[in-house]
C-alpha positions as CSV (number, residue, x, y, z in Angstrom):
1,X,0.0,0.0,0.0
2,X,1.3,3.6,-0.8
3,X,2.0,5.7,1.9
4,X,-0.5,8.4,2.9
5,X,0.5,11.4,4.4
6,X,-2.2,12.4,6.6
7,X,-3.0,16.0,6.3
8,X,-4.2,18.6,9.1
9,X,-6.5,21.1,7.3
10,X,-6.1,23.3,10.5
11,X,-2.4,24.2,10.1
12,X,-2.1,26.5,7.7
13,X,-5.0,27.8,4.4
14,X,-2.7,25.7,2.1
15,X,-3.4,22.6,3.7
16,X,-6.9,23.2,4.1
17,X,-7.0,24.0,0.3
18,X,-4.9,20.2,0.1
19,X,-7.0,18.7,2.1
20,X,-10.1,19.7,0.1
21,X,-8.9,18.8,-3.0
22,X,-7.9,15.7,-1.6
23,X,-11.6,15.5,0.1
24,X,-13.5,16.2,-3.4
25,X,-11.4,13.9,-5.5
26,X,-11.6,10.7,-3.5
27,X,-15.1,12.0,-3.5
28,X,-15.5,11.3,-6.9
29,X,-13.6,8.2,-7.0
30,X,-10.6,9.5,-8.8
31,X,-7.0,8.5,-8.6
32,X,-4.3,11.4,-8.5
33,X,-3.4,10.4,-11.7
34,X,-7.2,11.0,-13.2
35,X,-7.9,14.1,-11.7
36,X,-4.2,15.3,-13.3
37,X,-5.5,14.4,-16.6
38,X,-8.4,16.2,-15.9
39,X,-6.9,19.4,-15.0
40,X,-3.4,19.3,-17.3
41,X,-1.6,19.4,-14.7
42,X,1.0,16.5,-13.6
43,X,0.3,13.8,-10.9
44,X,3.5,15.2,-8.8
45,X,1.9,18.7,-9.2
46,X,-1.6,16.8,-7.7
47,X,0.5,15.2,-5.2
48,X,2.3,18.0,-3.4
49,X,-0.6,20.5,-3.6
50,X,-3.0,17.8,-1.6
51,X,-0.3,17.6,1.1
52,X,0.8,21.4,1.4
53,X,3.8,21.3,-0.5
54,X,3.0,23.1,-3.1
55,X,0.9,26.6,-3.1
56,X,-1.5,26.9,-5.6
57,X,-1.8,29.1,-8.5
58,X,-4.7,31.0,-10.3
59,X,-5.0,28.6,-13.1
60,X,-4.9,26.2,-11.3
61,X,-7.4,27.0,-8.8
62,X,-9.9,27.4,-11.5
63,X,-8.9,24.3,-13.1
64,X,-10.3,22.6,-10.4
65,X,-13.3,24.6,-10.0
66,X,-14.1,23.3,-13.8
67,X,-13.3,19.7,-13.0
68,X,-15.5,19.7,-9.7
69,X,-18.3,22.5,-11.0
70,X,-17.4,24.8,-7.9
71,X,-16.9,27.7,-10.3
72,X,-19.3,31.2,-9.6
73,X,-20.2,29.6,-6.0
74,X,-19.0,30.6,-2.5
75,X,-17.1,27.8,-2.0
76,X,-15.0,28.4,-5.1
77,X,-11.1,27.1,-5.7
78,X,-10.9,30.5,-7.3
79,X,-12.5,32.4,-3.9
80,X,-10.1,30.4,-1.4
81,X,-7.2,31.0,-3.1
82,X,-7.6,34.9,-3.7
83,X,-8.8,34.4,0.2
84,X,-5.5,32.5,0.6
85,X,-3.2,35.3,-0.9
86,X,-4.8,38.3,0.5
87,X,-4.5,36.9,3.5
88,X,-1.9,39.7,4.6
89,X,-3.0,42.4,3.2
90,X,-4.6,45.5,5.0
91,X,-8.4,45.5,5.1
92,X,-9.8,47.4,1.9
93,X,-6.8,46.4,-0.4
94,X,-7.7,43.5,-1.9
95,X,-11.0,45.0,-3.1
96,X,-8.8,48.1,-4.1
97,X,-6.9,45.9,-6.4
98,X,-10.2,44.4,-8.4
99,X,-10.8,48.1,-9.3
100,X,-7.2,48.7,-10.3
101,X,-7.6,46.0,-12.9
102,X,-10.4,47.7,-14.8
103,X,-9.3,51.4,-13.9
104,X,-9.4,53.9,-16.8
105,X,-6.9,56.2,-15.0
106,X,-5.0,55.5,-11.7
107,X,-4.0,58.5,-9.6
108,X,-1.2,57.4,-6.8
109,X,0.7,59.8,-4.1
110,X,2.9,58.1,-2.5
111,X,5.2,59.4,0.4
112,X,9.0,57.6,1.9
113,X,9.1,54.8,-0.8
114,X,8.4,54.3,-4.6
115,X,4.6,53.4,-5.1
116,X,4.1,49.3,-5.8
117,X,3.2,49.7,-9.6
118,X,6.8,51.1,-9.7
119,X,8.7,49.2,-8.2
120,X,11.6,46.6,-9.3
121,X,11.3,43.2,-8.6
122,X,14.6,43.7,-6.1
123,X,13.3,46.6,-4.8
124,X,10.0,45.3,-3.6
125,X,11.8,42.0,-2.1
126,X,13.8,44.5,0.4
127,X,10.8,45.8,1.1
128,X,9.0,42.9,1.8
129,X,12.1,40.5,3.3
130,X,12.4,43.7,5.7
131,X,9.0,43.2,7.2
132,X,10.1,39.3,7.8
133,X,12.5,40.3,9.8
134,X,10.7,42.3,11.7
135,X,8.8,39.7,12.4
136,X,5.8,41.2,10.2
137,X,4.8,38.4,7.7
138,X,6.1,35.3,7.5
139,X,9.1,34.4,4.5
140,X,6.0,32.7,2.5
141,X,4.2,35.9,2.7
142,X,7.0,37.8,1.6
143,X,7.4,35.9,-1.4
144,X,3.3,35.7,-2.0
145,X,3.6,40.2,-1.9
146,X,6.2,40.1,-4.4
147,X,4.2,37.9,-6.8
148,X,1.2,39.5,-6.3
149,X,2.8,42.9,-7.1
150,X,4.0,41.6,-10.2
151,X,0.4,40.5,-11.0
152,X,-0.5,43.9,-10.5
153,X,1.9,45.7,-12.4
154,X,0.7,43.6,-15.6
155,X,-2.2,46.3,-15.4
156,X,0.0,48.5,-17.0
157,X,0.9,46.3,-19.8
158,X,-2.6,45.4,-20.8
159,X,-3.9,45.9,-24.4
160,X,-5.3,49.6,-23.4
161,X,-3.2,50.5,-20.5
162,X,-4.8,52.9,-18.3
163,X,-3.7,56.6,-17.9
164,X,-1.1,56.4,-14.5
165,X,-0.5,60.2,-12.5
166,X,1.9,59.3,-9.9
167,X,3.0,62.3,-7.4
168,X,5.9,61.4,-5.3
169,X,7.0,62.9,-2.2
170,X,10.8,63.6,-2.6
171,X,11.5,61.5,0.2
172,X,10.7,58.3,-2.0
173,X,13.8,59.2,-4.5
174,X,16.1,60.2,-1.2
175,X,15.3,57.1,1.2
176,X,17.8,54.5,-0.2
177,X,16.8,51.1,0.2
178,X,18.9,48.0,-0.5
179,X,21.8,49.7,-1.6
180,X,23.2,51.8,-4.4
181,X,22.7,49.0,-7.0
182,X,19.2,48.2,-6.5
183,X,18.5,51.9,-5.2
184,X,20.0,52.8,-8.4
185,X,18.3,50.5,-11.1
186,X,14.8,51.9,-9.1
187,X,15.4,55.2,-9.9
188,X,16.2,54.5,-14.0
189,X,12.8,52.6,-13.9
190,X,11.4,55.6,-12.7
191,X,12.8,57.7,-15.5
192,X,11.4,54.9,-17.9
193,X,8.1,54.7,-16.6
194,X,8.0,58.5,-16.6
195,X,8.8,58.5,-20.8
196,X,5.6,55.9,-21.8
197,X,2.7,57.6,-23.5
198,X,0.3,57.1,-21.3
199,X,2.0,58.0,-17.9
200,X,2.7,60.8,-15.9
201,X,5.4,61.4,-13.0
202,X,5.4,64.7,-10.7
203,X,8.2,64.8,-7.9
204,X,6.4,66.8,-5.0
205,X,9.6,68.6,-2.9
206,X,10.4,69.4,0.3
207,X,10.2,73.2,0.0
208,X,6.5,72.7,-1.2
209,X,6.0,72.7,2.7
210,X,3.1,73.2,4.0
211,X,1.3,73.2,0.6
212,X,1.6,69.3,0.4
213,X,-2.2,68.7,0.4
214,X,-2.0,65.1,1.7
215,X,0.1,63.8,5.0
216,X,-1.0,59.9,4.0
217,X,0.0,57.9,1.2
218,X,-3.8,58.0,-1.0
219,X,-5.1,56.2,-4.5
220,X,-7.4,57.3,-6.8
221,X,-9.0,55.2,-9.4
222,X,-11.2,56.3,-12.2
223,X,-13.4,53.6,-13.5
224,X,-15.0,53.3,-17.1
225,X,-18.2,54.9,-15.9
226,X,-16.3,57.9,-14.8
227,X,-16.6,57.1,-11.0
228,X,-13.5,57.7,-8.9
229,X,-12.8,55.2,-6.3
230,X,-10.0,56.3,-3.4
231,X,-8.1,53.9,-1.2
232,X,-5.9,55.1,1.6
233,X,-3.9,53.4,4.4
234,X,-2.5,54.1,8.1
235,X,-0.3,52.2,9.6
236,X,-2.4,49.1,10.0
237,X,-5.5,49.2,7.7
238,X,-6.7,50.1,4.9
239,X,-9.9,52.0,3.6
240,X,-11.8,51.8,0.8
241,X,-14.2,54.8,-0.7
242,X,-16.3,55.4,-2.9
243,X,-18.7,57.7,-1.7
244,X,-18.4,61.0,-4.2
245,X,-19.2,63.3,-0.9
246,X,-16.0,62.0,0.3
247,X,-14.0,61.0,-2.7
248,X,-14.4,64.0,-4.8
249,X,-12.5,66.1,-2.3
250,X,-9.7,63.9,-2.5
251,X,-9.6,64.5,-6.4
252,X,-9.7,67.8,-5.6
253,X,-6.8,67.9,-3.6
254,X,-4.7,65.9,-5.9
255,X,-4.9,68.3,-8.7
256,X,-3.6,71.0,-6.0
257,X,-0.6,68.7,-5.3
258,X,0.1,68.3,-9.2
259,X,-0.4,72.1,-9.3
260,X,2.8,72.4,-6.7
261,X,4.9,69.4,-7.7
262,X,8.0,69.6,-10.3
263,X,6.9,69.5,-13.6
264,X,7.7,66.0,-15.6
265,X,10.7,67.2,-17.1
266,X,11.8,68.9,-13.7
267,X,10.7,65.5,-11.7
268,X,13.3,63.5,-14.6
269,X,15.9,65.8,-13.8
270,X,15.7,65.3,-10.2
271,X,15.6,62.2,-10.3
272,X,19.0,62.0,-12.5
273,X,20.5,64.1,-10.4
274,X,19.8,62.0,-7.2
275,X,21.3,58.7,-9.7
276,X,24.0,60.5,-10.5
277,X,24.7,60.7,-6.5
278,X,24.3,57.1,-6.2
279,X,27.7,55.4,-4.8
């Protein structure tokens, strides 16, 4: 008889996700094999996602919601797993993000580091390998905020990209994080992003003073039927808005900030200048 590792659906999401698959597939009468045949996948892949070796992915999760007809319910492979991967993220954000996707034009301000859509790959695993050892998130959570950042930057390379208005507070250029290299490659993606059609950067400096119209880090999202949804986070959560009584303000005071920032070409040359001052 094969050895069965006995699973404990309690210790961690991924092994309740396992142990479920495991649950509906015996259900059903199928081997590992079949139910890999089913879904494309491979029995190994089968194999060490049922005993919590192996996260699951997107497709995959709704591979198995077509095999076992959980698709468009509650219990959903698709719903656990986005469940699964927000898991440590701030309240509001993961809502936040389903607008981001369909967004017509994203407005960000963004204050001591370089907003997510921005961000390398390197720079975003300092970020997030900092907060491990903090003892913030775990190392798999680390890893699961980098991924899910890069899924989020693919916004930007969609067939009709959305309009992007980033305003930076000069801190985010100055801060250095993770050294001159990867401080360094950041700042020339910045001076990319800031040369695509349909983007625009603003650099908000210090001698603004006290004209900076926001103190908090905010989003603004415009959605194809001209709505504007804001997000904005404090230390520990997150809020979601979408209330125009409230909202509309907020647009308000954005356009103030872009009235005070650097101009584009200015920003660029700041941002140059602070590369060139790179070690």
């Amino acid at each position: 008889m094969v050895n069965r590792k006995e699973l404990s659906p309690e210790s961690s999401p991924r092994a309740a996700f396992g142990a479920r698959v495991r649950r509906l597939r015996e259900g059903r009468g199928w081997s590992q094999e079949e139910l890999a045949a089913n879904v494309e996948y491979s029995s190994q892949h089968i194999s060490a996602v049922e005993t919590g070796r192996k996260p699951p992915t997107l497709p995959f999760s709704r591979k198995l919601d077509l095999v076992f007809g959980t698709g468009d319910t509650a219990d959903s492979f698709e719903r656990e797993w986005r469940e699964m991967r927000h898991g440590s993220l701030l309240e509001g954000f993961p809502e936040y993000v389903g607008y981001e996707g369909r967004a017509t034009e994203i407005r960000l301000y963004e204050i001591g580091i370089i907003p997510g859509l921005l961000q390398t790959p390197d720079y975003a695993s300092v970020l997030a390998d900092s907060a491990v050892k903090r003892g913030a998130i775990t190392p798999e959570q680390a890893a699961e905020r980098v991924s899910f950042l890069a899924e989020r930057q693919e916004t930007l390379e969609r067939h009709r990209p959305p309009m992007v208005f980033v305003v930076m507070d000069e801190s985010c250029i100055r801060r250095p994080i993770g050294g001159h290299e990867i401080m360094g490659a950041q700042l020339e993606r910045l001076v990319e992003f800031a040369a695509r059609p349909t983007t625009v950067l603003h650099i908000a400096p210090f001698n603004i003073g006290e004209r900076r119209t926001f103190d908090l880090p905010v989003n603004l999202l415009t959605l194809p039927d001209r709505s504007v949804v804001a997000y904005a986070e404090s230390q520990a959560q997150g809020h979601l808005d979408r209330e125009p009584a409230s909202v509309l303000p907020m647009l308000t005071a954005y356009h103030q900030l872009e009235a005070e920032a650097l101009s584009q070409a200015a920003s660029v040359a700041m941002i140059n200048e602070v590369r060139k001052g790179t070690p």
